[in-house]
C-alpha positions in Angstrom: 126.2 103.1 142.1 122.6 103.7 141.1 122.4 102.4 137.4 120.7 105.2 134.8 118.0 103.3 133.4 114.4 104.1 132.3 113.5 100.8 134.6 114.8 102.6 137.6 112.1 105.5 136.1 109.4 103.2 135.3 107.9 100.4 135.9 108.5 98.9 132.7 107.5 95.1 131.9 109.6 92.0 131.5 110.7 90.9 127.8 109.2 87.1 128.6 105.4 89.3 129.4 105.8 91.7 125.9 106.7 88.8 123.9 103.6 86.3 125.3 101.0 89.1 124.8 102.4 89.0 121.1 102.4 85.4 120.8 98.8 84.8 122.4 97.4 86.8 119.3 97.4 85.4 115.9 97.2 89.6 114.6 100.0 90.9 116.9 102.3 87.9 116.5 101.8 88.1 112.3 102.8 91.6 112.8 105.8 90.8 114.6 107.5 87.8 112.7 107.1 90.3 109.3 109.9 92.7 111.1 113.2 91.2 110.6 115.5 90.7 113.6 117.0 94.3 114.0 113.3 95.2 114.2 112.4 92.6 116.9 115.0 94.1 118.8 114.6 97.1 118.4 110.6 96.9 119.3 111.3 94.8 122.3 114.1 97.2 124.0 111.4 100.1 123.6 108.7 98.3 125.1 110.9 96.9 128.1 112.9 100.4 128.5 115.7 99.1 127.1 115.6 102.5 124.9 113.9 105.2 124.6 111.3 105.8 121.9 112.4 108.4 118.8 109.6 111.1 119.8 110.2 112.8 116.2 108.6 109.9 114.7 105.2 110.9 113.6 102.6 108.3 115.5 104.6 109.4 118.7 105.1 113.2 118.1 101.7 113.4 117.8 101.1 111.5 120.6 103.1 113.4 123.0 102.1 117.0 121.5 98.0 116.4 120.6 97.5 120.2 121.3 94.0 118.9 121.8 95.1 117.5 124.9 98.6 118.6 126.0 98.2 122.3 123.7 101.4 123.9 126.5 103.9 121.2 125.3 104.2 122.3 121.6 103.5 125.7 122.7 106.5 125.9 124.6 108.9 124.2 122.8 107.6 126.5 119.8 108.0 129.7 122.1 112.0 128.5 122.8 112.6 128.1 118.9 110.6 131.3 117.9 111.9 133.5 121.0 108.6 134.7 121.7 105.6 133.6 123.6 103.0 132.0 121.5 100.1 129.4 122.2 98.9 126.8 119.9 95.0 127.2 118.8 94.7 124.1 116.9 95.9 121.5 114.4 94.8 122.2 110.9 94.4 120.1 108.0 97.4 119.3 106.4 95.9 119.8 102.5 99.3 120.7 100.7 99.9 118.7 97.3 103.7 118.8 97.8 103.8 114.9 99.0 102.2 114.0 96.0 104.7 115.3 93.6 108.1 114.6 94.9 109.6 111.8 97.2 109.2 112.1 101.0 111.9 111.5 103.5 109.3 113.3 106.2 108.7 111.3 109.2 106.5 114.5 110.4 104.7 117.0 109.5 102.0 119.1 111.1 100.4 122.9 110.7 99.0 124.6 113.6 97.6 127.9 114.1 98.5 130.2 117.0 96.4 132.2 119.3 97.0 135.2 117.2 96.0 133.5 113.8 99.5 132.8 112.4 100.5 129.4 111.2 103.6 127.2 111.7 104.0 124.0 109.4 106.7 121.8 112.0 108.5 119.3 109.6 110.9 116.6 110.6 113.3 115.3 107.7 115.0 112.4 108.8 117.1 112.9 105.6 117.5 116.2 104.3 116.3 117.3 100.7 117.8 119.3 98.6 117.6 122.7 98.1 116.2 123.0 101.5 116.2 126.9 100.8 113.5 126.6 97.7 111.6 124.0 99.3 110.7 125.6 102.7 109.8 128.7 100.4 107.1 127.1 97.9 105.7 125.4 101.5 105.5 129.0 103.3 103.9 131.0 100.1 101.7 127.6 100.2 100.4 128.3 104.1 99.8 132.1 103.5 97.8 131.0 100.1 95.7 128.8 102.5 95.4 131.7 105.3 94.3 134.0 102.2 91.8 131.8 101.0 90.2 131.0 104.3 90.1 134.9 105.6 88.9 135.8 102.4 85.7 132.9 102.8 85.4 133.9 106.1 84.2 137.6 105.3 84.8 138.4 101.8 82.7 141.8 102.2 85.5 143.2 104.9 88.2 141.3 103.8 91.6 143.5 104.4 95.5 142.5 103.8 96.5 143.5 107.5 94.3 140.6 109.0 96.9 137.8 107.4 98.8 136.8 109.9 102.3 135.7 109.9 103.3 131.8 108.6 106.4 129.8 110.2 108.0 126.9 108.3 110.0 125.0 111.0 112.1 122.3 109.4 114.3 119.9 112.3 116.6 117.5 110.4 118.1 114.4 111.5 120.5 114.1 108.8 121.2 117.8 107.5 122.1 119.0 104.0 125.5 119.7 103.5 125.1 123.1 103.4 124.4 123.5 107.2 127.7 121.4 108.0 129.8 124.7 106.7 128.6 126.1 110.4 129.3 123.1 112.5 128.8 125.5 115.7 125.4 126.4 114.6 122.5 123.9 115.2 119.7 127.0 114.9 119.2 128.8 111.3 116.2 131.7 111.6 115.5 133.7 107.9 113.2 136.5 107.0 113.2 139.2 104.5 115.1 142.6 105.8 115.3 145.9 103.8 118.8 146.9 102.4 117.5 150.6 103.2 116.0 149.8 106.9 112.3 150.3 105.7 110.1 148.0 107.9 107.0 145.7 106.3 105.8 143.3 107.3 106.5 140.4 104.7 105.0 137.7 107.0 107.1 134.8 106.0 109.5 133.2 108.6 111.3 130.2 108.4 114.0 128.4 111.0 116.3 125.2 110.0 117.6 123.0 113.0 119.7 120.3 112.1 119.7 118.3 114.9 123.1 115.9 114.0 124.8 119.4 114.8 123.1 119.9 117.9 124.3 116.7 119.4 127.7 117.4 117.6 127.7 120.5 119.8 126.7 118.8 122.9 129.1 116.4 122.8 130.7 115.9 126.6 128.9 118.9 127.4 125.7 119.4 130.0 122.2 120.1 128.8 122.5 123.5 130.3 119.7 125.4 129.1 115.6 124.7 128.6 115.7 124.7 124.7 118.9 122.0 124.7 116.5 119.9 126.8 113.8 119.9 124.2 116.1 119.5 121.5 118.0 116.5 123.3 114.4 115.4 124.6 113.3 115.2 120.6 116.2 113.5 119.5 117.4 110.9 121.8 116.8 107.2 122.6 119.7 107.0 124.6 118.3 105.8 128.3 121.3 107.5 130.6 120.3 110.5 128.2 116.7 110.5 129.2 117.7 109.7 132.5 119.5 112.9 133.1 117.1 114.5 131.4 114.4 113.9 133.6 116.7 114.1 136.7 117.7 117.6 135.8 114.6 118.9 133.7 111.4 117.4 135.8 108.8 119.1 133.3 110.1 115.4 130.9 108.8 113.1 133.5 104.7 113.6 132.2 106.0 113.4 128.7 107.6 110.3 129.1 105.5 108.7 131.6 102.7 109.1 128.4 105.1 107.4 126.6 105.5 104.6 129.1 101.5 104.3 129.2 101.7 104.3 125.2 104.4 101.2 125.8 101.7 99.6 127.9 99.4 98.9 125.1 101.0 96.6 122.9 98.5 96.4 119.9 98.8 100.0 119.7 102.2 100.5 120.1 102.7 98.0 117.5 100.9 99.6 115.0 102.4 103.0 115.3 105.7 101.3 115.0 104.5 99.3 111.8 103.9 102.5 110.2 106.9 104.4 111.0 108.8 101.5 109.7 107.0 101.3 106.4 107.5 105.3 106.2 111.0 104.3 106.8 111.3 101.9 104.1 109.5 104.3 102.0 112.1 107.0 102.7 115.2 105.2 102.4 113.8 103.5 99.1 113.2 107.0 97.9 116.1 108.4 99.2 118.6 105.6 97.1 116.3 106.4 94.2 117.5 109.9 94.7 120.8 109.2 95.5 120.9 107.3 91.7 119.5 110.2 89.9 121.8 112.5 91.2 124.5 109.6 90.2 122.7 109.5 86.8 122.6 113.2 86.2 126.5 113.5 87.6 127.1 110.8 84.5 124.6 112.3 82.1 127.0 115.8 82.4 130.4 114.0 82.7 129.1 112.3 79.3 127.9 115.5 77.7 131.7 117.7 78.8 132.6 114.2 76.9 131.0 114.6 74.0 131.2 118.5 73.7 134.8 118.2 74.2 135.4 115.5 71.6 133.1 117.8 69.0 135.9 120.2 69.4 138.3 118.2 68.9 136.6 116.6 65.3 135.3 120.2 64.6 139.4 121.1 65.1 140.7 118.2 62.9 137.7 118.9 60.5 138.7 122.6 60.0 142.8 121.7 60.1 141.7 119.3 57.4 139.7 121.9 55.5 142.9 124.0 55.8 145.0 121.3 54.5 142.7 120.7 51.7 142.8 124.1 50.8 146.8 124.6 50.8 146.6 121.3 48.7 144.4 123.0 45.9 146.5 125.7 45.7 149.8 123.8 45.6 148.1 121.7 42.6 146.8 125.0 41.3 150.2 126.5 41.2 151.2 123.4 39.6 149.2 123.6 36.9 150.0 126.9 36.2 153.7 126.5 36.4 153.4 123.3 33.8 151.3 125.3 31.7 154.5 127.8 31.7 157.0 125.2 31.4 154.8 123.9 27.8 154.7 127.1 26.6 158.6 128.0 27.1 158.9 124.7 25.4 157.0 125.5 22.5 158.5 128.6 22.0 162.2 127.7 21.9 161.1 124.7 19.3 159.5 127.7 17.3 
């Protein structure tokens, strides 16, 4: 039986030729013996199509989408999740501050603007953040600030609200919050603002969630089926019989991945894009344990505090029983010394 391998797709090197061209340069072979031995592997079985390469990884997403060069590849994939047609225009500068003020699990994150002038930021969390909800909020009032400010400069003399265009945040997920897991038959989450009275305006923000560790939940012993499950299975697998499938069934995957096995060709620069996605990684799951502690910290801090209030209570109970007590004692002595002073003066009458 014909085996499903990426070999049998491409013409793939041998291990013994990857790891000389590393050896015969001092740069590339430095590189390589930093990585520990999972790494090695891991690098090695991507470069020799023993895997697949993880296409939501930055260096590689943007490889494989440039809309500079391949524009139709993002612009369909975006027309599936946004079920309508739309074209990407252009990259623009990703200036947001948010990466500078709280930790990033992103492994990537681009803004594009469509034909029609609207923007999409496409995120990839490979660990979900809290309060997903909030987040992707500040981000889209973030985009339309930029789209203000840059129709505004543009012509400041005829500037109007009706040429601001509408802003997408599309946030994928590896590993999704737990509050998408209470739909575990839902892998595709799509919010904007609706009237409770039917009036239409246009509010211009959109935003779609797409927790992809659902989506292959969902799949599971199932065929790909449709053209957006291919995308999503074609952004989130490294599996080879996957891919192999994939490309048998859905031919438009072959280009993309034959870029891919060109990319795997040059090994200096392959290297280097997988250098930085694992420092990102480092960074990510160094900021994600620092996470994971604080919420520890702040689950102790409140455990402590019920503690504390509830042992106030307690001393503020004993404190006013023994303010009670004190006060039946004074009256008991105070009745005491009335009833003595009584008992004297009885006594001094009858020796009168």
């Amino acid at each position: 039986m014909h085996k499903k391998t990426l070999q049998n797709l491409f013409c793939y090197r041998k291990r013994e030729e990857v790891l000389a061209e590393i050896q015969s340069s001092w740069k590339l072979n430095d590189l390589f013996i930093s990585w520990n031995e999972e790494q090695k592997e891991a690098f090695l079985d991507i470069c020799t199509g023993q895997r697949g390469v993880k296409i939501l990884f930055d260096s590689f997403f943007k490889e494989v989408f440039n809309p500079e060069y391949n524009p139709q590849r993002l612009s369909r994939l975006l027309s599936l999740l946004l079920k309508k047609k739309v074209r990407v225009l252009k990259v623009l500068p990703n200036d947001t501050t948010r990466i500078t003020v709280e930790p990033s699990f992103l492994i990537t994150d681009i803004v594009v603007e469509f034909e029609n002038g609207s923007i999409a930021n496409i995120e990839v969390q490979k660990i979900g953040y809290r309060f997903p909800g909030e987040r992707a909020a500040c981000y889209s009032a973030d985009l339309l600030l930029r789209q203000y400010k840059r129709v505004k400069d543009r012509d400041s003399q005829n500037f109007n609200y009706k040429n601001i265009r509408p802003v997408h945040v599309i946030v994928f997920f590896e590993h999704s919050p737990k509050e998408f897991h209470a739909f575990p038959d839902t892998y595709l989450h799509s919010f904007h603002a609706v009237s409770d009275t039917k009036l239409e305006m246009n509010l211009l923000q959109n935003f779609l969630f797409v927790p992809l560790d659902i989506f292959h939940k969902t799949m599971e012993n199932k065929d790909i089926n449709t053209e957006l499950e291919a995308w999503l299975t074609f952004l989130s697998t490294d599996d080879p019989e996957q891919i192999y499938n994939l490309i048998r069934k859905f031919p438009i995957f072959r280009d993309m991945y034959e870029d891919i096995f060109q990319l795997c060709q040059n090994t200096e620069k392959v290297m280097n894009m997988y250098s930085k996605e694992l420092a990102q990684l480092d960074h990510n799951t160094a900021e994600y344990m620092v996470d994971e502690m604080q919420k520890d910290l702040d689950k102790a801090r409140n455990i402590i505090q019920k503690k504390d209030d509830e042992l106030k209570l307690k001393e503020n109970t004993i404190q006013s029983q023994n303010d009670e007590l004190k006060l039946k004692e004074d009256t008991i002595q105070s009745q005491n010394d009335k009833l003595a002073k009584a008992y004297a003066l009885i006594e001094q009458l009858q020796n009168t």
